[in-house]
N, CA, C and O atoms as a GROMACS GRO file, in nm:
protein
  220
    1UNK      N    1   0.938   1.210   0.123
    1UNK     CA    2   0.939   1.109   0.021
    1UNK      C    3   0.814   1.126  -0.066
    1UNK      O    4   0.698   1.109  -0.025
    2UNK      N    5   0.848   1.159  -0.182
    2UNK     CA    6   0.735   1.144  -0.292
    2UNK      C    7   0.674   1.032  -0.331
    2UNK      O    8   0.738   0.928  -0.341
    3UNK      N    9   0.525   1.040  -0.361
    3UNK     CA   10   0.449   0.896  -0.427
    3UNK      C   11   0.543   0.822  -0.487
    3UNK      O   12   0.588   0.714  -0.449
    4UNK      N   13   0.584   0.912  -0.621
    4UNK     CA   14   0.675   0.870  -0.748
    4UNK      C   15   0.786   0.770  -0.697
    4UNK      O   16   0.806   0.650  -0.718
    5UNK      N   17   0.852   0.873  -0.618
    5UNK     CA   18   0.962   0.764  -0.547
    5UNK      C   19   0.928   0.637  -0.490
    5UNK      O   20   0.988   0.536  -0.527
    6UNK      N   21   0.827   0.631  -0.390
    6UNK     CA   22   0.763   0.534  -0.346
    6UNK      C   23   0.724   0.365  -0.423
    6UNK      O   24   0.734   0.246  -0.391
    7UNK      N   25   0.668   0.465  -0.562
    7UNK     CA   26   0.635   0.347  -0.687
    7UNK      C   27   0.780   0.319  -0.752
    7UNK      O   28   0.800   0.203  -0.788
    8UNK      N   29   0.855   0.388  -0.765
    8UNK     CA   30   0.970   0.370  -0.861
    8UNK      C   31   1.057   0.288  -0.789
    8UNK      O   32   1.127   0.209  -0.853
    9UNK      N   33   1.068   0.293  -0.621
    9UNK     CA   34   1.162   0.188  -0.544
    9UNK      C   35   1.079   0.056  -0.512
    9UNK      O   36   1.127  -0.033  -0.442
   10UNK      N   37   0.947   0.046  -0.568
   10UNK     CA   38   0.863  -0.041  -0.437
   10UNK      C   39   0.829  -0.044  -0.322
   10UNK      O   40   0.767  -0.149  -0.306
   11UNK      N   41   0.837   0.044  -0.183
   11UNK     CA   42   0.891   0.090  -0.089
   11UNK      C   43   0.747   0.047  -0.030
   11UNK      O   44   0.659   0.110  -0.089
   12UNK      N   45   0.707  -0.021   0.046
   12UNK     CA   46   0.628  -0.057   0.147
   12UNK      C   47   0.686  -0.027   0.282
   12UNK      O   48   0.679  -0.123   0.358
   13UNK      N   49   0.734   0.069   0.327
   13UNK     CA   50   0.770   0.091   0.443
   13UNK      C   51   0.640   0.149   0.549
   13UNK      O   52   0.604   0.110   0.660
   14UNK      N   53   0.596   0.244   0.469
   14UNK     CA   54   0.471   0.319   0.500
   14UNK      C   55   0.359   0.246   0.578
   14UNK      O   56   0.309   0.261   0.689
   15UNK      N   57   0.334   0.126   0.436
   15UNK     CA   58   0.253   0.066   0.451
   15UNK      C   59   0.244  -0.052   0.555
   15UNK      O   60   0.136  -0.093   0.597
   16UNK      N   61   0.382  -0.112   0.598
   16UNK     CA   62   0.409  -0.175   0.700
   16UNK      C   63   0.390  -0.121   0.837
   16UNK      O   64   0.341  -0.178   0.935
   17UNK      N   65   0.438   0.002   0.824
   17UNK     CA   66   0.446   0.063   0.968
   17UNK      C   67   0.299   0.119   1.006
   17UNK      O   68   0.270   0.145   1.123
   18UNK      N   69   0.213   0.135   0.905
   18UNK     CA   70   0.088   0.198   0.970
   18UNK      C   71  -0.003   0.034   0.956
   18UNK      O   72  -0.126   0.043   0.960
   19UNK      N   73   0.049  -0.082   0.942
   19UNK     CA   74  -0.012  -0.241   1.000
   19UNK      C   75   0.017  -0.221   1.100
   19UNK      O   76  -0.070  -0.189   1.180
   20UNK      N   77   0.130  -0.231   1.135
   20UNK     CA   78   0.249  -0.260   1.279
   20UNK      C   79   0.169  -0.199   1.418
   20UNK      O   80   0.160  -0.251   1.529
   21UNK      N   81   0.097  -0.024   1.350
   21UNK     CA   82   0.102   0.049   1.434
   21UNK      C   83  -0.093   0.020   1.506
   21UNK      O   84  -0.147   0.097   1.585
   22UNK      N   85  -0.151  -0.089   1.456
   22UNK     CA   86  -0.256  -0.097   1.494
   22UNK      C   87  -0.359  -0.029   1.407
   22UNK      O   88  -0.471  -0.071   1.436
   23UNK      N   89  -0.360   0.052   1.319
   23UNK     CA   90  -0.448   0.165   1.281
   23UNK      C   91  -0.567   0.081   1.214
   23UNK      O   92  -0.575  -0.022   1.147
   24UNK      N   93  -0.680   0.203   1.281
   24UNK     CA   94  -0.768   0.091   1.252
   24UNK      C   95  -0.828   0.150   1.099
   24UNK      O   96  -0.937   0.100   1.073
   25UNK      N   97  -0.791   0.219   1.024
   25UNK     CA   98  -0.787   0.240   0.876
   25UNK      C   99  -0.647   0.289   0.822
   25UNK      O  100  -0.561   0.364   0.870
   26UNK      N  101  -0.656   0.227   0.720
   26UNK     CA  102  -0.509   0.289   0.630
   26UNK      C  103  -0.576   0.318   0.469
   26UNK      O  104  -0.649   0.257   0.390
   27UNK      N  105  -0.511   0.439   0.473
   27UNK     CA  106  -0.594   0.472   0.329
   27UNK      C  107  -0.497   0.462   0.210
   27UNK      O  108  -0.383   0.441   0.251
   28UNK      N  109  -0.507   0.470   0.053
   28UNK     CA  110  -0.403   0.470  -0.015
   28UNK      C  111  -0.440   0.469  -0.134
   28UNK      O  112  -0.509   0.376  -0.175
   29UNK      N  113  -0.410   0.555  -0.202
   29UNK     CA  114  -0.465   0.592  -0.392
   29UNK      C  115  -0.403   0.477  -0.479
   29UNK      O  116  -0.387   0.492  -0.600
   30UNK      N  117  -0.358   0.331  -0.397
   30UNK     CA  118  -0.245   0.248  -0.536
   30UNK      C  119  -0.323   0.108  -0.451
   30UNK      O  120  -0.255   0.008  -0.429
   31UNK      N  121  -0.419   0.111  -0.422
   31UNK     CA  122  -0.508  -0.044  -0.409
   31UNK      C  123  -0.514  -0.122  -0.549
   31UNK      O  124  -0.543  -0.242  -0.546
   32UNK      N  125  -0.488  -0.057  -0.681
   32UNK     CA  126  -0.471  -0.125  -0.771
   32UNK      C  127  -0.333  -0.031  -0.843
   32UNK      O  128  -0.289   0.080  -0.813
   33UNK      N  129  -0.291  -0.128  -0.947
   33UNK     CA  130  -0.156  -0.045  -0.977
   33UNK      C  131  -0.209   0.063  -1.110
   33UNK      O  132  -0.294   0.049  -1.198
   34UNK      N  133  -0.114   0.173  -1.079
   34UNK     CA  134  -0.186   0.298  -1.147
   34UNK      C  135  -0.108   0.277  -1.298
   34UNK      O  136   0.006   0.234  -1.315
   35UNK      N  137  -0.185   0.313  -1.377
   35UNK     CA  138  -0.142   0.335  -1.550
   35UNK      C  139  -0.098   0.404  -1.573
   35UNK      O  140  -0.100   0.431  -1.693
   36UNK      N  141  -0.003   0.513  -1.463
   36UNK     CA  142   0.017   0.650  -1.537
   36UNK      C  143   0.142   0.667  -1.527
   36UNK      O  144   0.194   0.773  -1.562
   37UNK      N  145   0.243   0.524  -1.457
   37UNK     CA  146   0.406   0.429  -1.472
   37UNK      C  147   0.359   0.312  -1.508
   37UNK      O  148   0.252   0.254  -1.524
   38UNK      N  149   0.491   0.293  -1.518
   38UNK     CA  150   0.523   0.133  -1.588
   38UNK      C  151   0.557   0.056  -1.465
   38UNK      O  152   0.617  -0.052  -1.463
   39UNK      N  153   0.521   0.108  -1.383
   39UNK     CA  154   0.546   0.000  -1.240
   39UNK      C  155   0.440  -0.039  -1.177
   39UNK      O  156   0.349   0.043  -1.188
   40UNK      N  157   0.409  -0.142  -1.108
   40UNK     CA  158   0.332  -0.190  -1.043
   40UNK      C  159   0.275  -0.196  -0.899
   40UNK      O  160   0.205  -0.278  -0.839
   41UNK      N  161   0.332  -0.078  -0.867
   41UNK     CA  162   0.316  -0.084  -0.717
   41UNK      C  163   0.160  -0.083  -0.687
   41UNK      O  164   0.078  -0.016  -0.751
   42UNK      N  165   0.139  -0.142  -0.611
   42UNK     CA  166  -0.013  -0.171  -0.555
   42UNK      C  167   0.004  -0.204  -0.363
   42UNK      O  168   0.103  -0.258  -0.314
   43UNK      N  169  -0.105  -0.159  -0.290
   43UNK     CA  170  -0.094  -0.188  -0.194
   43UNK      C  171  -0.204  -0.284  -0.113
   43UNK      O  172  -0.309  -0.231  -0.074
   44UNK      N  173  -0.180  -0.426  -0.087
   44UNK     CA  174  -0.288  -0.518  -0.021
   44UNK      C  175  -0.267  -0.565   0.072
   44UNK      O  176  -0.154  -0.549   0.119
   45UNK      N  177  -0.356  -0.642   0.142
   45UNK     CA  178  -0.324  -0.698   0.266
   45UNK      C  179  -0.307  -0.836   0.194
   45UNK      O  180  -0.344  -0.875   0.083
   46UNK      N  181  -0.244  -0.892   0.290
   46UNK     CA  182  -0.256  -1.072   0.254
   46UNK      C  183  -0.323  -1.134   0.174
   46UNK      O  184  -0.438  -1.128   0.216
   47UNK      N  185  -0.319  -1.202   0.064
   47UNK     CA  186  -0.405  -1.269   0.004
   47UNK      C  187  -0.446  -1.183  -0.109
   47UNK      O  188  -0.509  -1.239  -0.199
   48UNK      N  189  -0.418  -1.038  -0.122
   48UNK     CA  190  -0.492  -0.944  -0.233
   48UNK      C  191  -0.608  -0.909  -0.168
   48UNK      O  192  -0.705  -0.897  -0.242
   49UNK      N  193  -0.630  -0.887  -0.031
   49UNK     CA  194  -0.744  -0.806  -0.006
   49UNK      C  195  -0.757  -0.707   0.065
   49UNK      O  196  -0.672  -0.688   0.153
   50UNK      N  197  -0.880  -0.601   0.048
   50UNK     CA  198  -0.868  -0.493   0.063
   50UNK      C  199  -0.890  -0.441   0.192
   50UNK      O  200  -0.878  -0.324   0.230
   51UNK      N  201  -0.937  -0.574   0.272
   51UNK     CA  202  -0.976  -0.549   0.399
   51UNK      C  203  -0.915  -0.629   0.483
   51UNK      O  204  -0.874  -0.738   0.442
   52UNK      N  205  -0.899  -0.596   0.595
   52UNK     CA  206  -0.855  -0.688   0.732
   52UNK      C  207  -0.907  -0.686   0.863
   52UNK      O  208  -0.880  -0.616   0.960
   53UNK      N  209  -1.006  -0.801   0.839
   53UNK     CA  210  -1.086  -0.779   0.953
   53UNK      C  211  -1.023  -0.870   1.096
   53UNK      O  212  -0.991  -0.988   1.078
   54UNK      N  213  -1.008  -0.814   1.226
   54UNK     CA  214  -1.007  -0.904   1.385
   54UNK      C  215  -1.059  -0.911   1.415
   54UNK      O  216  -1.138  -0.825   1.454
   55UNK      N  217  -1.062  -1.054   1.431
   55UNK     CA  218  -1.244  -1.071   1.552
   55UNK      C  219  -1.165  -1.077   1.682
   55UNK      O  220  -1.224  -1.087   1.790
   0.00000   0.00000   0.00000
C-alpha cells in the first residue's frame, strides 16, 4: 500500500494497529496535513497531540 493511497482513502489502519500493538514510538511524515494533495490526512493521537504519554 502506497502513502498516496493511504491519503487518498483516509486509511488509519496502520496507524491504529501500531497503538493497539503497544509500540513505544510510532513515526509518520503526515503529523500535519501535507500541501502537496488536496486531502487532509494527518495523523494524531487524541485531542490533536503529538504525544502519548502512560504513567
Amino acid at each position: 500500500m502506497t502513502a498516496i493511497f493511504i491519503i487518498k482513502s483516509n486509511d488509519y489502519t496502520r496507524f491504529e494497529k501500531a497503538k493497539a500493538s503497544s509500540a513505544q514510538v510510532i513515526s509518520t511524515d503526515y503529523y500535519i496535513p501535507t500541501k502537496l494533495y488536496k486531502y487532509s490526512f494527518k495523523v494524531s493521537f487524541k485531542g490533536n497531540n503529538y504525544e502519548k504519554i502512560k504513567k
